[in-house]
C-alpha positions in Angstrom: 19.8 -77.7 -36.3 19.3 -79.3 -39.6 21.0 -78.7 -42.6 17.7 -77.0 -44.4 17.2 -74.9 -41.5 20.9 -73.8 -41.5 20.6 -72.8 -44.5 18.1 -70.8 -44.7 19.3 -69.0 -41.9 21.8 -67.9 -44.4 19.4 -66.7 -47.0 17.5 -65.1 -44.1 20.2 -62.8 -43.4 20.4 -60.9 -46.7 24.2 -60.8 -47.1 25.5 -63.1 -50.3 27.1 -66.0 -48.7 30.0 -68.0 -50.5 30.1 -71.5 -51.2 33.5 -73.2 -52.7 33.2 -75.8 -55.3 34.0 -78.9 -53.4 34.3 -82.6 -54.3 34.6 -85.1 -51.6 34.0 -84.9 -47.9 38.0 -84.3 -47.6 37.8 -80.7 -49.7 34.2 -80.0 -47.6 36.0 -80.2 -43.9 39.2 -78.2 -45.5 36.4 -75.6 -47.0 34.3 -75.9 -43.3 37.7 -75.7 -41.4 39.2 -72.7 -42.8 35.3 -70.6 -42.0 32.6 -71.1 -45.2 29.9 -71.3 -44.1 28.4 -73.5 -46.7 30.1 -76.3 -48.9 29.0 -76.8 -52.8 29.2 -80.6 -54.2 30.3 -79.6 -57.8 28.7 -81.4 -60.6 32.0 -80.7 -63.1 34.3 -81.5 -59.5 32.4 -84.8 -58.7 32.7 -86.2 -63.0 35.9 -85.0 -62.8 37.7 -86.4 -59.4 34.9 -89.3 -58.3 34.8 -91.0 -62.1 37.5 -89.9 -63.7 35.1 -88.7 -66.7 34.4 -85.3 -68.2 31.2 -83.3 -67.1 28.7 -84.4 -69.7 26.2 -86.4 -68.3 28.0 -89.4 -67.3 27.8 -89.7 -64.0 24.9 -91.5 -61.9 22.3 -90.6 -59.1 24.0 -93.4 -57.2 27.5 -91.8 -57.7 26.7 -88.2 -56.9 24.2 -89.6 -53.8 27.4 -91.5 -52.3 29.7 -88.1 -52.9 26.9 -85.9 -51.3 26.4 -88.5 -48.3 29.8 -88.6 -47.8 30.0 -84.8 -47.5 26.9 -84.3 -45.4 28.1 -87.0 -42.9 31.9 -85.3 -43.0 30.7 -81.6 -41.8 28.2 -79.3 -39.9 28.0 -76.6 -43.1 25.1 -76.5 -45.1 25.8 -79.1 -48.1 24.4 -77.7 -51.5 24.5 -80.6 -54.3 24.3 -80.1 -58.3 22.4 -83.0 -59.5 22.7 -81.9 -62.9 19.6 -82.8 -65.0 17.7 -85.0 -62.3 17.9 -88.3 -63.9 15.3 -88.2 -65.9 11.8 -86.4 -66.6 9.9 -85.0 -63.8 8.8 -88.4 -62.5 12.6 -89.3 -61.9 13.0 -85.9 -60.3 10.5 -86.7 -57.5 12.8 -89.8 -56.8 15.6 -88.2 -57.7 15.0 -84.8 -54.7 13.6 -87.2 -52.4 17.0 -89.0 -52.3 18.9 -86.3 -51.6 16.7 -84.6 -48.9 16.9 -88.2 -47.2 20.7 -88.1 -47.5 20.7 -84.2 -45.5 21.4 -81.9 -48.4 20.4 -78.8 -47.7 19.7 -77.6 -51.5 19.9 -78.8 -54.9 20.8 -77.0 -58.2 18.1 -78.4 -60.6 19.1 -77.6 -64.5 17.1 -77.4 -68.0 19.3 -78.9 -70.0 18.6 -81.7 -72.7 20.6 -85.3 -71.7 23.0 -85.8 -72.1 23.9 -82.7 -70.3 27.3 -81.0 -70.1 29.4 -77.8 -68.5 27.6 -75.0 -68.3 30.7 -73.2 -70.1 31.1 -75.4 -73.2 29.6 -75.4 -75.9 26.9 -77.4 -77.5 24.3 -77.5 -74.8 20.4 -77.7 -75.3 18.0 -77.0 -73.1 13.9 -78.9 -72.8 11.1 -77.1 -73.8 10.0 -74.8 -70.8 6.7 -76.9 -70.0 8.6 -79.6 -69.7 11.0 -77.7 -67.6 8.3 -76.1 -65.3 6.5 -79.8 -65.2 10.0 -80.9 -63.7 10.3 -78.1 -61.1 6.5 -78.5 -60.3 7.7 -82.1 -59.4 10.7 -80.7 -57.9 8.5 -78.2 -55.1 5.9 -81.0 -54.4 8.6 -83.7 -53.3 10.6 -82.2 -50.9 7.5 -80.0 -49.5 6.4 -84.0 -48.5 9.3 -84.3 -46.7 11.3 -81.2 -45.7 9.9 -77.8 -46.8 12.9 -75.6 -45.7 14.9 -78.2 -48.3 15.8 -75.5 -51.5 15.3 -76.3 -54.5 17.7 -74.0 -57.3 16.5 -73.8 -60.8 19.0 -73.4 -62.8 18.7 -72.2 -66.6 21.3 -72.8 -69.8 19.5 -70.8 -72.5 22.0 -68.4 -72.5 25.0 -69.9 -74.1 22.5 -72.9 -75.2 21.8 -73.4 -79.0 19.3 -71.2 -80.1 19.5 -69.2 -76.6 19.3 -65.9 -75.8 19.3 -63.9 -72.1 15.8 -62.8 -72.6 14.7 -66.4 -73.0 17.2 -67.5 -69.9 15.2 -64.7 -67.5 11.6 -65.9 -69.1 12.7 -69.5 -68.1 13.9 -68.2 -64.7 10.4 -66.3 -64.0 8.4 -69.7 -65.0 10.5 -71.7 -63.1 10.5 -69.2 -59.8 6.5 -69.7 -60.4 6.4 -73.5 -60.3 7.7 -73.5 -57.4 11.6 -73.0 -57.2 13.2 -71.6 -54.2 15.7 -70.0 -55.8 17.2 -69.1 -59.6 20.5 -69.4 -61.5 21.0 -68.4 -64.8 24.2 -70.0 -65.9 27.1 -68.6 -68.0 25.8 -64.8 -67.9 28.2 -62.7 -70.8 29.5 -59.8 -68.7 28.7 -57.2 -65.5 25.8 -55.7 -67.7 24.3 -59.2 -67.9 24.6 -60.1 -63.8 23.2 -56.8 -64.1 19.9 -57.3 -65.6 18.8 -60.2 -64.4 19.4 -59.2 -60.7 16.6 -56.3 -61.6 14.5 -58.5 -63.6 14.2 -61.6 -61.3 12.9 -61.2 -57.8 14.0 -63.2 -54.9 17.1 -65.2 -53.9 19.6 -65.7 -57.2 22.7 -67.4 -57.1 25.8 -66.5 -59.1 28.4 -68.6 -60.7 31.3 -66.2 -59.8 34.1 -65.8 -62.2 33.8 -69.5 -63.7 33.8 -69.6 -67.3 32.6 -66.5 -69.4 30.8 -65.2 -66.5 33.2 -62.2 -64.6 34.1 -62.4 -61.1 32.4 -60.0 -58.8 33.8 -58.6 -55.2 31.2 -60.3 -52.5 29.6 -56.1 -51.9 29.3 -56.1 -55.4 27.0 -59.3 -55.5 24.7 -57.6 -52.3 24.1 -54.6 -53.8 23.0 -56.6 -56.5 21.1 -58.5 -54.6 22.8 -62.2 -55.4 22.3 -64.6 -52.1 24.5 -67.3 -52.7 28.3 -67.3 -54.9 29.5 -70.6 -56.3 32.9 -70.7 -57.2 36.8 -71.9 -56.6 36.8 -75.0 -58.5 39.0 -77.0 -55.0 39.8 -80.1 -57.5 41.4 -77.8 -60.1 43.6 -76.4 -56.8 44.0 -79.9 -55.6 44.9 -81.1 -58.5 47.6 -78.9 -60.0 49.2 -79.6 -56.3 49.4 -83.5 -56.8 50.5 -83.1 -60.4 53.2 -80.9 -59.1 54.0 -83.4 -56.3 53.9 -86.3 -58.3 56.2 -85.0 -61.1 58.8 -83.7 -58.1 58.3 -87.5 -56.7 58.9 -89.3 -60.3 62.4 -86.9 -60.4 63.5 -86.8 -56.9 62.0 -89.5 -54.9 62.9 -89.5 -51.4 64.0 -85.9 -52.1 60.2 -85.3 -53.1 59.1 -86.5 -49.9 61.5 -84.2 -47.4 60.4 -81.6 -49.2 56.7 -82.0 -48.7 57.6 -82.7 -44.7 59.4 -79.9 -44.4 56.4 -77.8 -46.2 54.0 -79.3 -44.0 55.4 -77.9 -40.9 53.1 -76.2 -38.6 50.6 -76.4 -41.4 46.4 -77.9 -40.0 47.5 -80.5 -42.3 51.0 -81.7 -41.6 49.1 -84.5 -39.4 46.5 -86.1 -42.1 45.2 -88.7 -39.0 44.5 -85.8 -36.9 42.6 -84.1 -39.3 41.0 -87.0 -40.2 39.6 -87.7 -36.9 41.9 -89.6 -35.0 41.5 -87.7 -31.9 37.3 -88.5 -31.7 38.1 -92.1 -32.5 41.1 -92.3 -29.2 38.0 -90.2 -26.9 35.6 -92.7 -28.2 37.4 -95.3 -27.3 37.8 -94.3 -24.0 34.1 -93.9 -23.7 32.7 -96.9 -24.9 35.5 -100.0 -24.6 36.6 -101.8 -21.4 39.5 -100.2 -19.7 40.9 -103.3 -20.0 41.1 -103.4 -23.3 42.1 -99.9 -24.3 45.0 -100.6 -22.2 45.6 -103.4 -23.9 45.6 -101.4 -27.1 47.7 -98.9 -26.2 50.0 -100.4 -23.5 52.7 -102.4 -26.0 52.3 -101.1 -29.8 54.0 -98.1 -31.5 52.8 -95.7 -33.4 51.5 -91.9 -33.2 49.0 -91.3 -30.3 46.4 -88.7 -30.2 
């Protein structure tokens, strides 16, 4: 079953699903493996672990394509990606969502803000003028009905914390984008319950909700379907990953070899103490016993040391 399909399976059920904020296709399988049922290709994540550069625009459509390709390729999930802005005006976006429904995303998160763009929780954003916005979703809808039509496409709005914004303009912009065509709506960085409130009676359809990132509270998952939210992003994995190898690395500067017995003995009898089993080693050894000569699989194997699977 694709991807698309897949996912709206999910949507189809009516219970909020949760998708962790993922980076690379190594945090994807560890989010697959341990049972979500969808994976999301972080915008911040990707700036922040793929180029070593804050979230504010800097990254390319060639960067984030390779991340999200790698991810798609690495599990069975559903693969959402943030694409940030789309590259560009709504001409760029038609390139821009054909890409990535040729890659096997399964959805998109599409956003309103003025390039360069940045986090959706820091300050100084700007958002397009709505046409412009609505011209880009329009453009959005039209390119990946061409191609895949169960592909989503999520609008996502900044005009609440934006310059200027307000959460009345944020839920006019997520009405006018819902109407060109959108398959879904986010309105980022909402202030509190009362907001997550209001816009869950205001907007029809399938929402998503930035749970407890930023300013925006964190919600228990019956909360969120009561509400009627379809879809929760959050659990930043490269914030998690990265306070473990910071923590590992300092240990290793101080202890050395001491470091490393320590992470051994940590790893026992955890589904990652073998990193070439959970990488795949075991499908590569039954491949190779499927499609190479007997003769020369036993001359792989017969004389050389090293872990077998």
């Amino acid at each position: 079953m694709k991807g698309t399909t897949r996912f709206r399976k999910l949507l189809a059920t009516g219970d909020p699903f949760w998708a962790p904020m993922t980076y690379d296709a190594l945090s994807a399988r560890i989010a697959e493996a341990v049972g979500f049922e969808a994976v999301f290709v972080s915008g911040s994540s990707v700036s922040a672990a793929f180029a070593g550069v804050p979230d504010a625009g800097l990254t390319t459509m060639s960067e984030v394509l390779t991340v999200a390709q790698n991810v798609v390729n690495s599990v069975n999930v559903p693969v959402i990606v943030d694409i940030d802005t789309g590259w560009g005006n709504a001409i760029n976006v038609r390139r821009t969502i054909q890409s990535f429904v040729r890659a096997g995303a399964a959805a998109v998160l599409l956003e309103d803000q003025q390039a360069p763009k940045r986090c959706g929780h820091i300050a100084g954003k700007q958002v397009i003028p709505i046409e412009e916005a609505v011209g880009k979703y329009r453009a959005a809808a039209d390119a990946k009905n061409e191609i895949d039509p169960d592909f989503v496409v999520i609008a996502r709005s900044d005009a609440r914390t934006a310059a200027g914004g307000s959460l009345d303009e944020a839920i006019q912009r997520g009405w006018a984008y819902k109407n060109a065509g959108a398959d879904m709506i986010f309105l980022e960085a909402l202030l509190g319950v009362d907001e997550i409130v209001r816009v869950a009676r205001e907007i029809p359809g399938p929402k998503m909700l930035n749970n407890g990132v930023g300013q925006t509270p964190a919600l228990p998952l019956s909360q969120v379907k009561d509400l009627g939210y379809a879809l929760v992003v959050s659990g930043p994995m490269y914030q998690a990953a990265g306070k473990a190898m910071w923590d590992f690395a300092t240990a290793l500067r101080q202890d050395g070899v001491a470091a490393l017995q320590n992470l051994r003995e940590s790893v026992k009898g955890h589904p990652l103490e073998n990193m070439h089993a959970f990488a795949g080693f075991g499908e590569i050894r039954k491949m190779e016993d499927k499609y190479l000569p007997a003769e020369e699989v036993t001359r792989k194997y017969s004389d050389t040391i090293g872990q077998r699977f």
